[in-house]
matplotlib code that plots the C-alpha trace (Angstrom):
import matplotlib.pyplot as plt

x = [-4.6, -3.0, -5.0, -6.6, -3.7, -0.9, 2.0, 4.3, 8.4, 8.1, 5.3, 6.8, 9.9, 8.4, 6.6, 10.1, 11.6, 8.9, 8.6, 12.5, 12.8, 10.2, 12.3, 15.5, 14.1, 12.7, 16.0, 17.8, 15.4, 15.6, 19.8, 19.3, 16.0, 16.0, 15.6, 13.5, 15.6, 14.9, 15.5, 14.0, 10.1, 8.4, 8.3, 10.9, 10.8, 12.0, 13.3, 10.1, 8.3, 10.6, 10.0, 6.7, 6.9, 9.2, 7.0, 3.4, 5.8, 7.3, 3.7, 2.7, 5.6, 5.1, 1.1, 2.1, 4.5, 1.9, -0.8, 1.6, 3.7, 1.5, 1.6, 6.0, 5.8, 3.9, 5.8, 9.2, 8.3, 9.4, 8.3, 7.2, 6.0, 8.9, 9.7, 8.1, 11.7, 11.9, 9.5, 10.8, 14.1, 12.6, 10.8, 13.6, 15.5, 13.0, 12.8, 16.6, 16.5, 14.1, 15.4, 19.0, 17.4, 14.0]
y = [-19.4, -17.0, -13.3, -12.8, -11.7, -8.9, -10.7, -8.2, -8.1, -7.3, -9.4, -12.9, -11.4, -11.9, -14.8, -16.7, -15.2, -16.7, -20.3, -20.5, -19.9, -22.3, -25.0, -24.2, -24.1, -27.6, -28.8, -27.6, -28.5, -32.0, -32.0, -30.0, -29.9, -26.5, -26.0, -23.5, -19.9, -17.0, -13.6, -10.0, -11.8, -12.3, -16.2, -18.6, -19.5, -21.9, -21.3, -21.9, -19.8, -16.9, -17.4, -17.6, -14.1, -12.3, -13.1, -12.0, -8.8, -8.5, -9.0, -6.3, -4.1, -4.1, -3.2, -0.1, 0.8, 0.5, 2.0, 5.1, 5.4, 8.4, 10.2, 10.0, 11.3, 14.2, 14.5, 14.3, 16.0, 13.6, 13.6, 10.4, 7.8, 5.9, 2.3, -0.9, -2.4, 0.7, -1.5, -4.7, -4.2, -2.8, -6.2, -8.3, -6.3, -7.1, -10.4, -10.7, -9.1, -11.6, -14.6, -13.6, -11.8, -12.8]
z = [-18.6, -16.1, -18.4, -15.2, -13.5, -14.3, -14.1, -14.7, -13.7, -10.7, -9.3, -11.5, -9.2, -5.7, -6.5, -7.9, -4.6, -2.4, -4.3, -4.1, -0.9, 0.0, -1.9, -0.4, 3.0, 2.8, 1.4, 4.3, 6.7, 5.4, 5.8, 9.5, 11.7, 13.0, 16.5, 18.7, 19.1, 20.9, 19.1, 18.4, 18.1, 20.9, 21.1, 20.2, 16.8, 13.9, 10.9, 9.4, 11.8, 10.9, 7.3, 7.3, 10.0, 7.2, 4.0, 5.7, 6.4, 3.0, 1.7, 3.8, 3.3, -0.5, -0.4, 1.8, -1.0, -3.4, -1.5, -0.6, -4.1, -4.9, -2.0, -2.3, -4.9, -3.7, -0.7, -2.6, -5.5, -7.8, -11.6, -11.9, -8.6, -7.0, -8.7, -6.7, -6.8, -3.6, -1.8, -2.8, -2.0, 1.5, 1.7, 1.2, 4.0, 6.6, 5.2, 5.8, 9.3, 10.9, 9.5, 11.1, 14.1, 14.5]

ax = plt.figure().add_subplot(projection="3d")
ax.plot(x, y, z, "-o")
ax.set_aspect("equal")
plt.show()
């Protein structure tokens, strides 16, 4: 059913990531409405908000990494190009910082 697509470790990785946090984030929404904050963004924002903010970044985070992979390993003269876990691991950073900061 799913041929189509490449589902390979890393991608079933982020995806698992993403529909976890979804859950959890409705769970604790459910126990504690969120309220409006004010932090690094430019509006005032839920935790929702920020969530939805820091996956559209993570997304965009990781097709850099893809779309530049070759060109580190030009750059840094490495043998083989760098692993996607570089840019997930980026990804989730970000995704960190603005849900604490954001």
């Amino acid at each position: 059913m799913l041929d189509w697509m490449v589902w390979t470790t890393p991608v079933a990785v982020f995806f698992g990531c993403i529909a976890l946090m979804l859950a959890v984030m409705t769970l604790w929404e459910l126990r504690a409405p969120t309220v409006l904050r004010k932090g690094f963004l430019p509006m005032k924002t839920t935790r929702g908000d920020r969530l939805f903010v820091g996956l559209l970044s993570a997304a965009y985070i990781n097709l850099a990494f893809i779309g530049i992979a070759g060109r580190l390993q030009e750059w840094l003269h490495l043998e083989e190009e760098p692993s996607i876990w570089w840019g997930s691991a980026l990804s989730a950073v970000v995704l960190l910082l603005i849900m604490a900061k954001g």
